[in-house]
N, CA, C and O of each residue as an XYZ file, in Angstrom:
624
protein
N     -11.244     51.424     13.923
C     -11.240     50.093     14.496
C     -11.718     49.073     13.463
O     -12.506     49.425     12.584
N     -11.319     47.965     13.533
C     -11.874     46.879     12.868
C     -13.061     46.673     13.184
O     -13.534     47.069     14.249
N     -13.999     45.739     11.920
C     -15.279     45.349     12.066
C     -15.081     44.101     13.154
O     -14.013     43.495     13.236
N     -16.164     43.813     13.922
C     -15.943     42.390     14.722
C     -15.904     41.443     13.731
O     -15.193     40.466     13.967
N     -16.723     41.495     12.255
C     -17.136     39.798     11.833
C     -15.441     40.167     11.202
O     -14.576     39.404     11.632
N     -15.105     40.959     10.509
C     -13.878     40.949     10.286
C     -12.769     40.336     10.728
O     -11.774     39.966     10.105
N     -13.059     40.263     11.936
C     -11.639     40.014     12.532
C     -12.099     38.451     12.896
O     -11.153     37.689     13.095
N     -12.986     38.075     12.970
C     -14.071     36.355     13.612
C     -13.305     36.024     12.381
O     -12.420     35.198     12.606
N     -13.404     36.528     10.826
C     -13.049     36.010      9.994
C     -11.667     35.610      9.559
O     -11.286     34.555      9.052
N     -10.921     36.842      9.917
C      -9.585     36.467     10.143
C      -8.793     35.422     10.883
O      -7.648     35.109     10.557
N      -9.536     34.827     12.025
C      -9.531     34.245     13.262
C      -9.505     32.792     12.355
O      -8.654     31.998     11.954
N     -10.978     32.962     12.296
C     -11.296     31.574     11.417
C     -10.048     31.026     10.071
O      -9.390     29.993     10.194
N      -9.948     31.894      8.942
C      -8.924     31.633      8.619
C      -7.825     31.210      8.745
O      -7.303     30.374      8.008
N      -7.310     31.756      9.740
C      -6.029     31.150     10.670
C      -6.406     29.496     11.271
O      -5.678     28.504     11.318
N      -7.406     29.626     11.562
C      -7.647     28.225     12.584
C      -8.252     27.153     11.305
O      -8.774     26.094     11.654
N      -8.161     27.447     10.051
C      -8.665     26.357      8.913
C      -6.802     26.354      8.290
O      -6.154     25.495      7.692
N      -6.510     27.494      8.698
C      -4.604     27.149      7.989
C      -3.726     26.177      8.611
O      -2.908     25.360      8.186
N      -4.236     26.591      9.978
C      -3.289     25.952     10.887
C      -4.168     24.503     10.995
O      -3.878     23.815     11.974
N      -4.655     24.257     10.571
C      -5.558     22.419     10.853
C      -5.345     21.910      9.228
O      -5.635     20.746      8.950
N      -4.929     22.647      8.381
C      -4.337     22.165      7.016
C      -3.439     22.064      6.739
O      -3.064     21.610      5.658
N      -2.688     22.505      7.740
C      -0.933     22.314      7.702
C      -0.556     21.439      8.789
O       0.504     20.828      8.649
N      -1.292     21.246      9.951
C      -1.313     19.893     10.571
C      -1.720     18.661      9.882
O      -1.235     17.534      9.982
N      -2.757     19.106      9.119
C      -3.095     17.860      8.364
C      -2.343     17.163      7.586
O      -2.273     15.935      7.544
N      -1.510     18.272      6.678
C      -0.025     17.359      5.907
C       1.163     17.304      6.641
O       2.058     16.659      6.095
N       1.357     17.674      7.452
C       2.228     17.174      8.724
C       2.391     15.770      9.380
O       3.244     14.927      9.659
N       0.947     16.052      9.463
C       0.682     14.309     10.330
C       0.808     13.281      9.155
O       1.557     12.339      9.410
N       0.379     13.279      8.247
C       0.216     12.615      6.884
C       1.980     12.078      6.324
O       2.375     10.925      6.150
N       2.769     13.407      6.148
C       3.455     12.810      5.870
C       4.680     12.430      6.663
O       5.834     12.167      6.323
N       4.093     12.480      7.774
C       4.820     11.537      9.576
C       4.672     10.097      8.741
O       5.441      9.264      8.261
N       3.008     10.329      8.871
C       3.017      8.331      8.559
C       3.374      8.070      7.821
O       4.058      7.058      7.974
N       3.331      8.490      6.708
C       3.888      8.062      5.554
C       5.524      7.627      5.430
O       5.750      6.489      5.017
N       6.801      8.602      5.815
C       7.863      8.422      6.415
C       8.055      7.408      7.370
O       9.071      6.729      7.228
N       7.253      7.135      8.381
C       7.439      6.012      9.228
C       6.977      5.105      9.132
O       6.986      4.244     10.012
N       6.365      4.992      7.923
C       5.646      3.510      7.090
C       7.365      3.352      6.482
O       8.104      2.563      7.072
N       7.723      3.893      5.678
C       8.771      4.007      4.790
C       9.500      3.463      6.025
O       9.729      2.254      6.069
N       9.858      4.211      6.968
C      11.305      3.648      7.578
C      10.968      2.347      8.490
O      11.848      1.515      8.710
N       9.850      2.230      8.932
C       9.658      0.565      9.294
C       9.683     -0.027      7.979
O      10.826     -0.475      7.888
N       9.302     -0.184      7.318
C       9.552     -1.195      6.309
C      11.435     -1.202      6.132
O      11.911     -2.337      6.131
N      12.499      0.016      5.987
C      13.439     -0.131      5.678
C      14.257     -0.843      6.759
O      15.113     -1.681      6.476
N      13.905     -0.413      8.219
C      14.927     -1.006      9.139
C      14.496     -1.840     10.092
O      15.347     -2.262     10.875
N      12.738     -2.380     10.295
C      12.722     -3.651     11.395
C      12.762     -4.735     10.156
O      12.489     -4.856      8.961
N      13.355     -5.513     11.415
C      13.631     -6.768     10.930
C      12.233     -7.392     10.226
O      11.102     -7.177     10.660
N      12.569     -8.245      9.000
C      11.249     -8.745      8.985
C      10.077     -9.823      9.379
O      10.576    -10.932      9.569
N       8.920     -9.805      9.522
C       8.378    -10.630     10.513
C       8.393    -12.167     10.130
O       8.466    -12.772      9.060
N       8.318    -12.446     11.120
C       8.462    -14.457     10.631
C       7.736    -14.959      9.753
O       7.975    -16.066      9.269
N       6.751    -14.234      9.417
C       6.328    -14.536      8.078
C       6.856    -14.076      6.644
O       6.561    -14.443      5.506
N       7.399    -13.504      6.944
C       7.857    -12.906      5.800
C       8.539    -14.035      5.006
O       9.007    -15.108      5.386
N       8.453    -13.463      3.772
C       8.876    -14.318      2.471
C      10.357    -14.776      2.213
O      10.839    -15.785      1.698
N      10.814    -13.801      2.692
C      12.535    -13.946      2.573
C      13.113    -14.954      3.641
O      14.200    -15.525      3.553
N      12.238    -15.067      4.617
C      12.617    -16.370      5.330
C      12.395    -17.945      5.379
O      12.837    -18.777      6.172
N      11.545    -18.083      4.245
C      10.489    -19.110      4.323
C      11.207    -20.052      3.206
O      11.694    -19.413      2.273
N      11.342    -21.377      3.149
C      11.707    -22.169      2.181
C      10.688    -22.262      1.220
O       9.530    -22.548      1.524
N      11.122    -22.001     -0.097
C      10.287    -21.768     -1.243
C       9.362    -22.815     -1.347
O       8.287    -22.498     -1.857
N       9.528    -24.231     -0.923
C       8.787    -25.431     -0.667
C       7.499    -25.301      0.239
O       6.648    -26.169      0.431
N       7.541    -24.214      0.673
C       6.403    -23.943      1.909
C       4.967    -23.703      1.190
O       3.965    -23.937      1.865
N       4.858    -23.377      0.232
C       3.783    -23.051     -0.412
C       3.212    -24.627     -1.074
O       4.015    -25.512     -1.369
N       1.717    -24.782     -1.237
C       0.881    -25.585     -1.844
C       1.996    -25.752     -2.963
O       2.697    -24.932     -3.557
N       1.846    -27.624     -3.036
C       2.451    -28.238     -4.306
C       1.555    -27.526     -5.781
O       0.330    -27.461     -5.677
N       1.923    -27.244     -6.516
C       1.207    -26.646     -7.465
C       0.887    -25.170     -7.464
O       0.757    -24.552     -8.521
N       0.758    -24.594     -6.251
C       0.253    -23.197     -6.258
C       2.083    -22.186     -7.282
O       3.311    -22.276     -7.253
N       1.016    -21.388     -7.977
C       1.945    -20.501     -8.575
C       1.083    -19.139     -8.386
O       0.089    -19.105     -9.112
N       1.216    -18.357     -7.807
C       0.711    -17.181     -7.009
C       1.272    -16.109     -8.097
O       2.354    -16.209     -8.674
N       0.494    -15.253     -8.232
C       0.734    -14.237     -9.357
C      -0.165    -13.076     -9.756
O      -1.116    -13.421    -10.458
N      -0.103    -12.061     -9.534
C      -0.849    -10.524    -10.063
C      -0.884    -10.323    -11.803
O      -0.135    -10.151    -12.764
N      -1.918    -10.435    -11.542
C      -1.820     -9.507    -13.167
C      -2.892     -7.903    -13.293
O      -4.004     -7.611    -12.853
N      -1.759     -7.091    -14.204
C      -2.494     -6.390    -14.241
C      -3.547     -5.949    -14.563
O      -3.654     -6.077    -15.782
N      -4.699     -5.332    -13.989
C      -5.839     -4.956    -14.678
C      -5.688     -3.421    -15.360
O      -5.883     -3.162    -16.548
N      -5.387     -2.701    -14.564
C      -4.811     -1.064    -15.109
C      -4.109     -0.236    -14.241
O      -4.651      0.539    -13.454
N      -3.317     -0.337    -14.327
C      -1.705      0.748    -13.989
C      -0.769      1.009    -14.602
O      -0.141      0.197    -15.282
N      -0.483      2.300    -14.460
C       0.108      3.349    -15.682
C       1.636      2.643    -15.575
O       2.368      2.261    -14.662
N       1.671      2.682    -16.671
C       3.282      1.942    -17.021
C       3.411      0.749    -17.365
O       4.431      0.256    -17.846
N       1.973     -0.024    -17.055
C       2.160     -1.650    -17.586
C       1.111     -2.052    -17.914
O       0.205     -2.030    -17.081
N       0.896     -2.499    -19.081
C      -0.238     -3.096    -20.484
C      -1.564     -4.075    -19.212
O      -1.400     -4.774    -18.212
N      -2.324     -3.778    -19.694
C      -3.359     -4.831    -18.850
C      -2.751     -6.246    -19.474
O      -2.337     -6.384    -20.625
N      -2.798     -7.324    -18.376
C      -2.505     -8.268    -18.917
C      -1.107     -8.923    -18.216
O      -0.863    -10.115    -18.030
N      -0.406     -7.934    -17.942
C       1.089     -8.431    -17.655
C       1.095     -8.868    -16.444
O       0.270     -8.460    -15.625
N       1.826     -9.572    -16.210
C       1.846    -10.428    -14.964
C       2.811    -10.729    -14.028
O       3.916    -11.102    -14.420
N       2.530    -10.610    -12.672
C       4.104    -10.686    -11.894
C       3.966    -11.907    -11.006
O       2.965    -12.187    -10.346
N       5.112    -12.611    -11.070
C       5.316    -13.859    -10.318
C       5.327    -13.348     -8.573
O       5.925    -12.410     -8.046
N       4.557    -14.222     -8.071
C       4.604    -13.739     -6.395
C       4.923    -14.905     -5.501
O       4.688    -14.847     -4.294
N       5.346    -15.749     -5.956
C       5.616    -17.060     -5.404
C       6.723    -16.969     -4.266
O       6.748    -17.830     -3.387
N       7.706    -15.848     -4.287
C       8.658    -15.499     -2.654
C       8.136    -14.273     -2.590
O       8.890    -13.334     -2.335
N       6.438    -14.001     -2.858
C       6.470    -12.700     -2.277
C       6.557    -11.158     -2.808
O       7.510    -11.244     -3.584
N       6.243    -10.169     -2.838
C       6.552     -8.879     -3.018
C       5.933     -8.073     -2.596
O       4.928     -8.185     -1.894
N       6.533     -6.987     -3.028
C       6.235     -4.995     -2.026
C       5.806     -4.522     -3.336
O       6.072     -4.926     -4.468
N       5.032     -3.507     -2.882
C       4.508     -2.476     -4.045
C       4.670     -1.627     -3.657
O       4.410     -1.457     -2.466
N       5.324     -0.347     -4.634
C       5.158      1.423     -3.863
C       5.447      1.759     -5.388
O       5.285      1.339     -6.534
N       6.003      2.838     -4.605
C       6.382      4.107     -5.721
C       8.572      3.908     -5.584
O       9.331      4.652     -6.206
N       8.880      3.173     -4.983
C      10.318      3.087     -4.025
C      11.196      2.360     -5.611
O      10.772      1.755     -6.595
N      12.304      2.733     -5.251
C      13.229      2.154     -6.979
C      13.675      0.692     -6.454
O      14.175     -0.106     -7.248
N      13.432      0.280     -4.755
C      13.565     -1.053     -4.159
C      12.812     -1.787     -4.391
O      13.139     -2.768     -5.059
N      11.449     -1.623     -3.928
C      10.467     -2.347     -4.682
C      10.191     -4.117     -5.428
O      11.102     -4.315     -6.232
N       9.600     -4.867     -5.383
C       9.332     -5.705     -6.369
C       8.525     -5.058     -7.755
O       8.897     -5.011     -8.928
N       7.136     -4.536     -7.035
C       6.678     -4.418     -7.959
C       6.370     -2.698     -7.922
O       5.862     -2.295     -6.876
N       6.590     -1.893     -8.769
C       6.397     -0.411     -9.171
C       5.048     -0.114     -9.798
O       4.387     -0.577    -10.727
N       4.915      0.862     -8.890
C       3.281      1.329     -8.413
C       3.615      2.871     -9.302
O       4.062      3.815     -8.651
N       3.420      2.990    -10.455
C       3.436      4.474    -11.136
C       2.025      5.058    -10.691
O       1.085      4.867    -11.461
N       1.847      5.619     -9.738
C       0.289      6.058     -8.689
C       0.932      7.292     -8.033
O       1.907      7.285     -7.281
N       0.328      8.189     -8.384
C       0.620      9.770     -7.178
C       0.062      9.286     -6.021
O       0.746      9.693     -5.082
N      -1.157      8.387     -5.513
C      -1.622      8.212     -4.504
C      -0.803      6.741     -3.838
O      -1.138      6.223     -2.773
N       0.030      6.366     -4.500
C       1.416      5.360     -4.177
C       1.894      5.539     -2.902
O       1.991      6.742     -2.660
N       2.240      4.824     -1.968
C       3.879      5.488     -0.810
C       4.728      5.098     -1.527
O       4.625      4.406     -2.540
N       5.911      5.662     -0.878
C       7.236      4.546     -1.383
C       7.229      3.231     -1.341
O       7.643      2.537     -2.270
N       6.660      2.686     -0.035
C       6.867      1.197      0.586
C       5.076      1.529      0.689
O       4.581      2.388      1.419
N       4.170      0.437     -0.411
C       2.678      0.851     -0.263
C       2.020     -0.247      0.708
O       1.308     -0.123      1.704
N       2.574     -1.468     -0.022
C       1.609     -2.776      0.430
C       2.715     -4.123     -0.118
O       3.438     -3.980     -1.104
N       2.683     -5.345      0.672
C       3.198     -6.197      0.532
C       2.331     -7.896      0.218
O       1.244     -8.172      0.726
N       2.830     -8.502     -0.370
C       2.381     -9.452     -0.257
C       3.247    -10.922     -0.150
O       4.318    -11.024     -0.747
N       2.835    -11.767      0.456
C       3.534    -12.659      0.910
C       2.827    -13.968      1.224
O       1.706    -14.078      1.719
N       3.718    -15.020      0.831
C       3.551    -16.448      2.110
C       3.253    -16.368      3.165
O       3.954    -15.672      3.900
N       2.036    -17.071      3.725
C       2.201    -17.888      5.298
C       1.225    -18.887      4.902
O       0.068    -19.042      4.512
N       2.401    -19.536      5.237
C       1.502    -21.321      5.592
C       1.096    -21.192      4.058
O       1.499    -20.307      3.302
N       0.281    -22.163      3.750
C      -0.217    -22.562      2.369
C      -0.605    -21.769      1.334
O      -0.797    -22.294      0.237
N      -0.810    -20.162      1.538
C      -1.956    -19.399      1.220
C      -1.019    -17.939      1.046
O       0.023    -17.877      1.699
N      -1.292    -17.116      0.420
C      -0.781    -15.770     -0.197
C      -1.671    -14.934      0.695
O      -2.874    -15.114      0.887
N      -0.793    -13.864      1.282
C      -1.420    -12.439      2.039
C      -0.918    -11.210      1.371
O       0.121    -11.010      0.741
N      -2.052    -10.332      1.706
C      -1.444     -8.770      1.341
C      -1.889     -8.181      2.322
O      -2.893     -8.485      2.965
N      -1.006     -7.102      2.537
C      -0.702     -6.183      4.252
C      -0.528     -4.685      3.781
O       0.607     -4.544      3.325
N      -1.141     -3.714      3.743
C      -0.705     -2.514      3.884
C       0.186     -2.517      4.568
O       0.315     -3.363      5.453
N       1.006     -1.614      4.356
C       2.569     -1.012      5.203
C       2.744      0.411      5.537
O       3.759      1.107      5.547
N       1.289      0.727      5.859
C       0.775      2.001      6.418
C       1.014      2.897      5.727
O       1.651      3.878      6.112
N       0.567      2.756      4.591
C       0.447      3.818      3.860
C      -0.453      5.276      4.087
O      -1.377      5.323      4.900
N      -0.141      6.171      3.447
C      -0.888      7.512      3.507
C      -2.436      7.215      3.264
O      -3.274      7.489      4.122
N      -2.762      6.631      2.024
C      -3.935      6.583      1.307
C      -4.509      4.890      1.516
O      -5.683      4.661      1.227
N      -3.769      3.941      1.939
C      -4.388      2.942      1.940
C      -4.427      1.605      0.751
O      -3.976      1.812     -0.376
N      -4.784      0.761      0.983
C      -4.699     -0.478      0.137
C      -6.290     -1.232      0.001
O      -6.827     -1.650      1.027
N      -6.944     -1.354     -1.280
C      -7.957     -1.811     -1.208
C      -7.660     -3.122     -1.439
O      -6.611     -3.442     -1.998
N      -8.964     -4.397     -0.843
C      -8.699     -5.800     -1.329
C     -10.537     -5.866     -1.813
O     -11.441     -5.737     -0.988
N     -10.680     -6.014     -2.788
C     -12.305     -6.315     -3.606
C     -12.947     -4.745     -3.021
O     -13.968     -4.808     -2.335
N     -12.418     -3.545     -3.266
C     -12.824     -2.562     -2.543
C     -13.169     -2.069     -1.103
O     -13.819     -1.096     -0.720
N     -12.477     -3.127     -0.389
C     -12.499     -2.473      1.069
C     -11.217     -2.148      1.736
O     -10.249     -2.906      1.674
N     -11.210     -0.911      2.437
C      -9.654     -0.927      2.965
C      -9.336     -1.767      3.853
O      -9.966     -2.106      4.854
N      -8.114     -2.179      3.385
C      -7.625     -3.347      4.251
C      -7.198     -2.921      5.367
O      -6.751     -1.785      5.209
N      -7.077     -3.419      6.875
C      -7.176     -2.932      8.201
C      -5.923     -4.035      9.030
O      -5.487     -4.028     10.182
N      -5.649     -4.866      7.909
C      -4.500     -5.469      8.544
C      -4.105     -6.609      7.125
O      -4.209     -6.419      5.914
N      -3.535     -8.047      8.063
C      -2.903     -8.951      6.583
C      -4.412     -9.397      6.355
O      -5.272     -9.286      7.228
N      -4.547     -9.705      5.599
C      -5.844    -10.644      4.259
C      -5.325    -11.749      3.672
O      -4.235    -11.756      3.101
N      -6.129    -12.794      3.791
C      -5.627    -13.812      2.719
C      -6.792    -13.478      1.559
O      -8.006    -13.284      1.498
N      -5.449    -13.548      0.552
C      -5.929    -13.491     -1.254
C      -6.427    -14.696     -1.644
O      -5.842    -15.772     -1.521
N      -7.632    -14.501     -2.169
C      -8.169    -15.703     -2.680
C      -8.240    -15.663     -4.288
O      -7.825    -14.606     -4.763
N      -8.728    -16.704     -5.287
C      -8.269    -16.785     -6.557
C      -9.464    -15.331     -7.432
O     -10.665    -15.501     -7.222
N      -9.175    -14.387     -8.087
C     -10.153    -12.901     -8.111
C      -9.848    -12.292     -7.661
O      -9.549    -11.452     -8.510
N      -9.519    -11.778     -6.417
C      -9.838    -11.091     -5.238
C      -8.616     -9.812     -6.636
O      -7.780    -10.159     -7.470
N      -9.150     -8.344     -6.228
C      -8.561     -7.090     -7.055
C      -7.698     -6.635     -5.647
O      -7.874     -6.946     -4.469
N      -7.030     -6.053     -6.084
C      -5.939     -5.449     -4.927
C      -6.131     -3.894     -5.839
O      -6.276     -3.600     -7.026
N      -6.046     -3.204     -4.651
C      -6.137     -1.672     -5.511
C      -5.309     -0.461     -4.974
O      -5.608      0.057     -3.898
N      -4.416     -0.079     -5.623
C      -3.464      1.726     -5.012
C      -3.773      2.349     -5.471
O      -3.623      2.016     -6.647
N      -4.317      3.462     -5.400
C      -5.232      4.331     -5.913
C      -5.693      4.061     -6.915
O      -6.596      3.262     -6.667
N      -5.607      4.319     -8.427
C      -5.992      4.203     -9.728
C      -5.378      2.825    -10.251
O      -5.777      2.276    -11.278
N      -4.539      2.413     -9.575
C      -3.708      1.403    -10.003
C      -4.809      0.088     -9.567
O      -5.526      0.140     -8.567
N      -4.768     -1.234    -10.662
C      -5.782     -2.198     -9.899
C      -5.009     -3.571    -10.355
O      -4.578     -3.837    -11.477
N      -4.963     -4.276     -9.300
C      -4.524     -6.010    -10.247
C      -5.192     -6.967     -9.382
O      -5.471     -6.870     -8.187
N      -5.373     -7.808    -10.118
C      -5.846     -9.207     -9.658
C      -5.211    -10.364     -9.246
O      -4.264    -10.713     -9.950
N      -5.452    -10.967     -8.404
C      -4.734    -12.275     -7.636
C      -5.100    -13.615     -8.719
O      -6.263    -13.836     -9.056
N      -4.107    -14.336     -9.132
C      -4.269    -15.656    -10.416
C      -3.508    -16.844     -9.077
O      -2.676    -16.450     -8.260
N      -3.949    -18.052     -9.129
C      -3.266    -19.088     -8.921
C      -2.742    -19.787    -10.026
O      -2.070    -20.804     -9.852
């Protein structure tokens, strides 16, 4: 016959396999259905692609630069003035070279006078000055945006 702790142990094993294979299950649910809301609802009335480029502060020129992410020199800089998406996705505005990336990671955009960034439910999350962001944020002039290892800063 088997030992009892033997078999408690076997037991246990099973019940740490099966809650680790749920765990990347569920994970990469959201992750996929981050991806496919971003590809097929319509986008929200705020969104950038709807908005007359005039909508933004006379003078404001809204723009990331990088602080450190693999594939682009600290320093370089992306125009955000209609807006952009970050992932790992070949659609993309801006390309997130990050294993801890989604496809579709985080967006940023116009409303009203002022620049936002929104996670798009990613797996791992979107930092703004190191806190995870929990919905849209308005970017202020500093403020670090962060995907995993990847980091840039908000410029007016």
């Amino acid at each position: 016959m088997d030992d009892p702790i033997a078999v408690a142990l076997k037991f246990g094993f099973l019940a740490v396999l099966y809650l680790f294979l749920l765990w990347v299950a569920r994970s990469s649910l959201r992750d996929l259905a981050g991806h496919r809301e971003a590809d097929a609802a319509p986008p929200p009335e705020s969104d950038h692609r709807e908005r007359p480029p005039d909508s933004l502060r006379a003078g404001l020129e809204p723009r990331l630069v990088v602080v450190a992410a693999m594939g682009f020199d600290p320093g370089t800089v992306f125009d955000l003035s209609s807006g952009a998406t970050m992932g790992r996705a070949d659609n993309v505005d801006i390309h997130v070279d990050d294993p801890f990336a989604s496809s579709a990671h985080a967006r940023i955009y116009p409303r009203q006078d002022f620049m936002y960034v929104e996670d798009m439910g990613s797996t791992n999350g979107t930092y703004l000055n190191g806190r995870q962001l929990r919905g849209a944020e308005r970017l202020k002039v500093s403020d670090t945006v962060r995907i995993g290892d990847s980091e840039y800063r908000y410029e007016e």
